[in-house]
N, C-alpha and C positions, 0 to 999 in steps of 0.2 A: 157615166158608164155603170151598168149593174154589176154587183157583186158576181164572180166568176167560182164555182167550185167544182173540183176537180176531187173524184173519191175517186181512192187507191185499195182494192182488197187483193186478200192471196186466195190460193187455189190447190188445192192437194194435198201438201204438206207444210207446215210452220216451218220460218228461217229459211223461208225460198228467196228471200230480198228484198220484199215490200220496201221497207227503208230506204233503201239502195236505192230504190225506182222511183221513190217519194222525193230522196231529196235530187237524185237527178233530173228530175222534173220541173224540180222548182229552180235550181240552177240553169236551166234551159231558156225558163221565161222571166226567171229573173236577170237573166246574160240578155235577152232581146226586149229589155229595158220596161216590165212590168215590175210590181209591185207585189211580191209574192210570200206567204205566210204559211208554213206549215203548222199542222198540228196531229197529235196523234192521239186514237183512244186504244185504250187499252179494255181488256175481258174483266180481269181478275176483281175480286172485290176489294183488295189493298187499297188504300188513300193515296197512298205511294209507292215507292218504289225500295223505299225505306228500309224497309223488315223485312225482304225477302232474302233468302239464303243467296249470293251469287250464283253458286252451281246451279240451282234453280235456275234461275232468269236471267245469267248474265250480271256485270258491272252494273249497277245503276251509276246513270251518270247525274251529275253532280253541277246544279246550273248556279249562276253569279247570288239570284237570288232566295236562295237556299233550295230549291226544292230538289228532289228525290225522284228521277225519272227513270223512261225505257233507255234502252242504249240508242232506239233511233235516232232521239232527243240531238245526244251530240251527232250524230252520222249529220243532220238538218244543221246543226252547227259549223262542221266542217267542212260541208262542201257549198256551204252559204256566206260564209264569216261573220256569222252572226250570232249574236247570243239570243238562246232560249229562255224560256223561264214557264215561272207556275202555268201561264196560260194555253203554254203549248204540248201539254198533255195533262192529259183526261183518264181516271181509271172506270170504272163501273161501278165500284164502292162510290168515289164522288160524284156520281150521277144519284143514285139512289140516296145515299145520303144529303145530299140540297135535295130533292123533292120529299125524303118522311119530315124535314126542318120547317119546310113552307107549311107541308099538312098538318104539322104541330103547332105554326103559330096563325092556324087557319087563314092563309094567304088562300086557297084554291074555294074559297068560300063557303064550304060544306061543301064542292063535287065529290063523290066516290071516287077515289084516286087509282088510276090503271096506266098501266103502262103503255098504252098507246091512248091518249095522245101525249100525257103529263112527264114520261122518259122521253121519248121521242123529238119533246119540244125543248128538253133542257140538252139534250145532245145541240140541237138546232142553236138553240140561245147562245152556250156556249161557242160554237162555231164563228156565229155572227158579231160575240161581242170581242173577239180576237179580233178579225177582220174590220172591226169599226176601230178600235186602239191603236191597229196598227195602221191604220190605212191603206188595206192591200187592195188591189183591183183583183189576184188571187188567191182562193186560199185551198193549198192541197190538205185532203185529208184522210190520212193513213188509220183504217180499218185494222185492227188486232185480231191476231187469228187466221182461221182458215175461213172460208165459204160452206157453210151446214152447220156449224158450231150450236149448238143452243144459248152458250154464251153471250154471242154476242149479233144474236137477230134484230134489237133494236137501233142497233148503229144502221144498220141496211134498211130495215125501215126506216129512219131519218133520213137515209137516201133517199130512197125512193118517193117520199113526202116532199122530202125540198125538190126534186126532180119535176112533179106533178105540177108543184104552187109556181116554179121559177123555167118552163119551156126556155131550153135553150142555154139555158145557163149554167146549166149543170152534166158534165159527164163521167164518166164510170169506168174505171182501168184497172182491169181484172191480172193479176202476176200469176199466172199458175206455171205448173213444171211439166215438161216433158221428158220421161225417162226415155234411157236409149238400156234396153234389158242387154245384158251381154252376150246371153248366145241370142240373140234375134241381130245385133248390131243394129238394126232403124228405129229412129225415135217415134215413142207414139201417142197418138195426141187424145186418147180414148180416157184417160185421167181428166184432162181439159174439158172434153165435150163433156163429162158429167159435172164438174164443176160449175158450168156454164148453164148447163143446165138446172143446177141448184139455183144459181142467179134469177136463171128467167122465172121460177116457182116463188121465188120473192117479189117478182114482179119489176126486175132488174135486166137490161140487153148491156152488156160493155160495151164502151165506144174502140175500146181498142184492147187488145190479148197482147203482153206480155211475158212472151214466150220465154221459160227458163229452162236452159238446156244447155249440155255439153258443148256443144257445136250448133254455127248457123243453123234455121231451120231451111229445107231446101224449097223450091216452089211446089212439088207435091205436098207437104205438109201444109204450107197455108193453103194452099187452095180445099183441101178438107178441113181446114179450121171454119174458112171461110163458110164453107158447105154448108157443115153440121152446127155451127154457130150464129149462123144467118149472120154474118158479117161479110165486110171487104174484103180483099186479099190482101190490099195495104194497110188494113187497121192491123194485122196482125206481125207486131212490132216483136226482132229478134233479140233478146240478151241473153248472150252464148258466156261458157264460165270463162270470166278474163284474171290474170295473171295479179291482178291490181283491181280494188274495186272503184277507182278513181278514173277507171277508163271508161267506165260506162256510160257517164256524158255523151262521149263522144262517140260509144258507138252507137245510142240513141239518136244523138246528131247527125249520125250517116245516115240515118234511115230517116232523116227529117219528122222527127215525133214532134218537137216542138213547134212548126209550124203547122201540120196538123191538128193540132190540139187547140191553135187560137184557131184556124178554120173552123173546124165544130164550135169551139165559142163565141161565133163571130166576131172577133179582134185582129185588127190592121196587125195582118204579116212581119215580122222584123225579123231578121238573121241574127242569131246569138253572138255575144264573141267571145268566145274563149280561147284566145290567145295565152291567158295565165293559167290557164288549165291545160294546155298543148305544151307547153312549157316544163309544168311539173310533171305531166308523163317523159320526157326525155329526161327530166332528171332522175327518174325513177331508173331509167331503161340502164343510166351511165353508171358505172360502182367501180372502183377500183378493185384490182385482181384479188390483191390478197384481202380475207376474210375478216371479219373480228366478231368474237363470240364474249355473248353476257349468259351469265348465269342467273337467271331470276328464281329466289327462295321463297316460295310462298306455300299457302296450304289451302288454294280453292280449286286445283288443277282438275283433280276427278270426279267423274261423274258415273257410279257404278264401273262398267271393266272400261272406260274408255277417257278420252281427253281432251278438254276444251281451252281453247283460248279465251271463250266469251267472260269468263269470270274478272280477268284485269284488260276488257277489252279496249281503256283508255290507252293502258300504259302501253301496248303495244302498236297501238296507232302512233304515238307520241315517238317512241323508239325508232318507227321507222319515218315520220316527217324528219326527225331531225338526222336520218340514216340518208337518206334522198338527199337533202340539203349539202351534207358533209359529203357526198357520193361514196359514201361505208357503204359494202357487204355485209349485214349486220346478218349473223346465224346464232339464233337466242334459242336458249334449251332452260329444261325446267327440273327444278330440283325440289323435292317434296321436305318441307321443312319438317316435319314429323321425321323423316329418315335419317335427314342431318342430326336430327335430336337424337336419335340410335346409334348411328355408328360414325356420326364425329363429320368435323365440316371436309375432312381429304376427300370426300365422295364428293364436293365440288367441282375437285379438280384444276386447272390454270387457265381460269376464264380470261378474256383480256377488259371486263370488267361482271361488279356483282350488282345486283337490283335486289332488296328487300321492299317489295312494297306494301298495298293495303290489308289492314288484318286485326283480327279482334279476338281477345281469350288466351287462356293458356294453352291451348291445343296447338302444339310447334311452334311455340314462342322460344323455348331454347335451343329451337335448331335455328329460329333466324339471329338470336342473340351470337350461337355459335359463327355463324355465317358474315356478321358483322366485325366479330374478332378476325378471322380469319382473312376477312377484305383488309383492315388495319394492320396486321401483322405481314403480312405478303404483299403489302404496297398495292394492292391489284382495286383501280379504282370503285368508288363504292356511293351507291346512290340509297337512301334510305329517304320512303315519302311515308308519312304519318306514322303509321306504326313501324317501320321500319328506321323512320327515325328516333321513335321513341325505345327502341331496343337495342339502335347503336349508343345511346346515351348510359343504357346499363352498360352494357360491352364495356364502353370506355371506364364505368364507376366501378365496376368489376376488377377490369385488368390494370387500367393504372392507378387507380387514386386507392384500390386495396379494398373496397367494399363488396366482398362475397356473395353480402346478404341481397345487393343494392336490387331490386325489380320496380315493378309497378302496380300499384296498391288492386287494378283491373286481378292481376292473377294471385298476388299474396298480399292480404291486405295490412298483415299483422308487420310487415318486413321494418327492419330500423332503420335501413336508408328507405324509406320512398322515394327517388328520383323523380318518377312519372306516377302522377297521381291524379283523381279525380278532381277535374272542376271545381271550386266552391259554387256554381251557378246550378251545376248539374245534380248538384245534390238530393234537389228537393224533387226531380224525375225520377230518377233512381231509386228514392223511397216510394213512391208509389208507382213503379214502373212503367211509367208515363215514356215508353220508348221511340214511338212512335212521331218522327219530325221535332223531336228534340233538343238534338245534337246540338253542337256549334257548328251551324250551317251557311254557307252561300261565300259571299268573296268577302273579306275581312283583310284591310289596309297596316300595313310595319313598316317600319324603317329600320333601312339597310345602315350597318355598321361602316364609316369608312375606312378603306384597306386591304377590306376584305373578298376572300375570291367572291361572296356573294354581289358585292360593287362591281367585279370587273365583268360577274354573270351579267346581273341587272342593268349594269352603266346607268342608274339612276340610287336615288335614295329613297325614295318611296315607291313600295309597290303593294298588288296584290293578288291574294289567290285565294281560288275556293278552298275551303275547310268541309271537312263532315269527321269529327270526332267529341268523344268525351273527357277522354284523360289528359293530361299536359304534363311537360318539364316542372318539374318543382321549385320555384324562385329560388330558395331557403336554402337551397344545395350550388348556384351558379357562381357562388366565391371559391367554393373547393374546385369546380368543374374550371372555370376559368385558371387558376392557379396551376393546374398540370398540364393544361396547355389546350383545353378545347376550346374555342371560339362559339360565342352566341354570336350570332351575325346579323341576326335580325330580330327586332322586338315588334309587337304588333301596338298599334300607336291607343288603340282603346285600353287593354288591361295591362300591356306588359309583361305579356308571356312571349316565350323565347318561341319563334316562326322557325330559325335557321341557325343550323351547328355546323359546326366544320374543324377539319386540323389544316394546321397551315400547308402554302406550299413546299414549305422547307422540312414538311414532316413527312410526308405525303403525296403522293402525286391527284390525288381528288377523291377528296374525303368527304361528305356532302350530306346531311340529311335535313328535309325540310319537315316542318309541321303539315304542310298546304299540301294544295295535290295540282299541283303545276299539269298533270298529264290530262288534266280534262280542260286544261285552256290550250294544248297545243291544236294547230288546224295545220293542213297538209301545205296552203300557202304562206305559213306564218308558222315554223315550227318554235318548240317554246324555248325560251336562252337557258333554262337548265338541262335540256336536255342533249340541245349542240352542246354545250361545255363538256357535258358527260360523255358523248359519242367520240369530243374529240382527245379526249384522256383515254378515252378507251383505244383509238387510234393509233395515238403514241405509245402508250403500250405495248400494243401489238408490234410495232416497230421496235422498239427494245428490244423485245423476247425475239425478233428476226433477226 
């Protein structure tokens, strides 16, 4: 059977869902037992995903094998169970950058090097040599950006090339949006038709319009999609805003997209099954009455006057698999660690648990330091992932063991306790600030302490998780640390740095901070065991205080 490829682009406005649509897609034909491979490219000239500001772009998420992605990356993770890696996204810097390498080691034989056909065919290569690796009969691939972009017009010509060279094998599924204006109340599809029309100027017809919008599209609307698009009435596929973005599968699946789409690729018909996915939407649906509320202290929240999720968008997927799972009401609110640094952690509040998570610099490092004390001293359970574990370990060198001074050599390098210090490995980065895929990166294996609540988390002795940091727990200090009572729970079995802290449960009702970042290994059918644990401390909790 020939290679199958399916391009996904957007339409109108960025973060209309392309992802969403990519990986429901591939769950569709991967559920009616193909062979299916996403990938994504991306505009920007970054190598990775590395060095971008969050509030910019979003979480990068963070694959097994170190690399530095979009956040689609994990969305094709979690709705696949699958792990990604380097080969499943592409930025436009690594496009350009393999073709000036080759012309440097005169690989293109003396051609004058231009961008169609020498980008165009490294778009293509890359494509094909995912799909050979992995063995897919599919492979979707998700377009970055909008439709007219100047950025990123050679992604769409490699469409439309592979479209040309491979009849039949290839089709095209455009996401655009349909607003519905307020005082007009009808949605209108007059954004779409020029979108589409930008397509057809490429030299591009979509096999199918994924319609985004408020509410179903009614049958006058497609039939003017239809119209003014020179399409079907049935290509034009509705995904209305749902409540959950896990339900979108299924309501692709009412409107039979997936079997449509092996039609167009001539591929033998099969019914998806997502009975495990029908499954977790009822557990979404079920919550028990009473609420429980996490305070999460961080400092990537805003974004000039307004406020995003997208910057820890792992940790809050992870929060709610394991919310569904435990059927918690979880209602999570956000506390700007800068402010805690101002006027002190009471502006917390009596959450029935606290989350410091990912974070770099001294900019509201003392408000999540505050916020760590304040989990400890008020019993109110407390999860700290990477840096947020590494500033409960001051908290603790602080308030009990008497060290004032104690920080992490990242914000005062001069300090006489270091606790959390710079790498010996990462040294020689840093002198020449070599930041760039650096890190200590990808999944890195420890062994678990036995005894400890990390054993009863894990129920095993060896595990592991992805990492993306530079600074660590300081060895030189874990006889005084141990001695007042904190728990290293976990050492990583290559150097021997401390993975996992904790206070016992006789100190504490769950006291927790990991090195790793457990939130980008959870998935919605596999939520991750640090998180149930936490959710469910956070639960009894809540029942206390009732």
């Amino acid at each position: 059977m020939p290679l199958k490829y399916i391009f996904i682009s957007g339409g109108v406005i960025s973060g209309i869902g392309k992802g969403i649509t990519a990986a429901s897609i591939s769950l569709l034909l991967k559920s009616a037992g193909y062979k299916v491979v996403p990938i994504k490219f991306e505009n920007y000239l970054n190598i990775d995903a590395g060095t971008i500001n969050p509030v910019e772009h979003g979480d990068p998420f963070l694959c097994n094998d170190g690399a530095e992605t979009d956040m689609d990356i994990g969305t094709y993770e979690k709705f696949l169970d699958e792990d990604m890696g380097r080969e499943n996204f592409v930025t436009m810097g690594q496009i350009y950058g393999t073709v000036i390498e080759r012309e440097r080691r005169f690989e293109y034989d003396g051609e004058d090097v231009e961008a169609i056909p020498h980008i165009t065919n490294e778009i293509t290569r890359r494509i094909q040599a995912l799909a050979k690796n992995k063995k897919a009969d599919i492979v979707t691939i998700e377009l970055g950006g909008t439709a007219g972009e100047y950025q990123n017009v050679f992604y769409y010509e490699a469409s439309r090339i592979l479209a040309l060279k491979n009849p039949g094998d290839v089709i095209h599924v455009h996401v655009s949006y349909v607003p519905t204006p307020m005082h007009l109340g009808e949605p209108k599809t007059k954004p779409t038709q020029l979108s589409v029309r930008t397509l057809n100027s490429m030299g591009i017809q979509p096999d199918f319009i994924i319609a985004r919008s408020e509410k179903m599209i009614d049958k006058r609307r497609r039939d003017r999609f239809a119209l003014f698009c020179n399409m079907q009435p049935e290509d034009i596929i509705c995904n209305p805003d749902m409540a959950c973005p896990y339900e979108v599968p299924l309501v692709l699946n009412d409107q039979q997209l997936g079997e449509k789409i092996l039609k167009k690729l001539s591929l033998k018909i099969k019914k998806p099954d997502l009975a495990a996915w029908k499954i977790l939407i009822d557990k979404i649906i079920v919550k028990d009455k009473r609420p429980i509320t996490i305070a999460i202290i961080g400092k990537y929240f805003g974004t000039g006057e307004y406020q995003l999720r997208d910057s820890y968008a792992a940790l809050f997927d992870a929060i709610d698999h394991a919310a569904w799972e435990k059927k918690a009401d979880v209602k999570t609110y956000w506390v700007s660690a800068e402010k805690v640094e101002k006027e002190g952690a009471g502006i917390i509040g009596k959450p029935d648990g606290i989350i410091v998570p990912i974070g770099w610099g001294e900019r509201g490092a003392e408000g999540m330091i505050n916020a760590a004390s304040y989990a400890r001293e008020n019993k109110i359970p407390y999860l700290g992932l990477c840096y947020g574990m590494q500033l409960a370990v001051i908290a603790f060198a602080r308030d009990v063991i008497g060290w004032k001074d104690a920080n992490t050599t990242e914000n005062k390098p001069k300090t006489a306790h270091p606790v959390i210090h710079l790498m010996p490995a990462q040294q020689k980065y840093m002198k020449r600030r070599a930041y760039g895929g650096t890190m200590r990166l990808g999944a890195w294996e420890a062994r678990v302490k036995r005894g400890t609540r990390a054993t009863e988390i894990y129920n095993k002795e060896r595990i592991s998780e992805r990492h993306r940091h530079r600074y660590e727990f300081n060895n030189e200090f874990a006889t005084d640390f141990e001695k007042h009572g904190l728990i290293i729970s976990a050492r990583s079995l290559v150097e021997n740095l401390a993975e996992i802290v904790e206070l016992p449960s006789s100190v504490h009702p769950f006291y927790f901070g990991t090195q790793g970042h457990p939130e980008y290994k959870s998935r919605p059918l596999k939520p991750h065991p640090v998180f149930l644990a936490f959710i469910e401390s956070c639960k009894n909790q809540a029942e206390m205080i009732k």
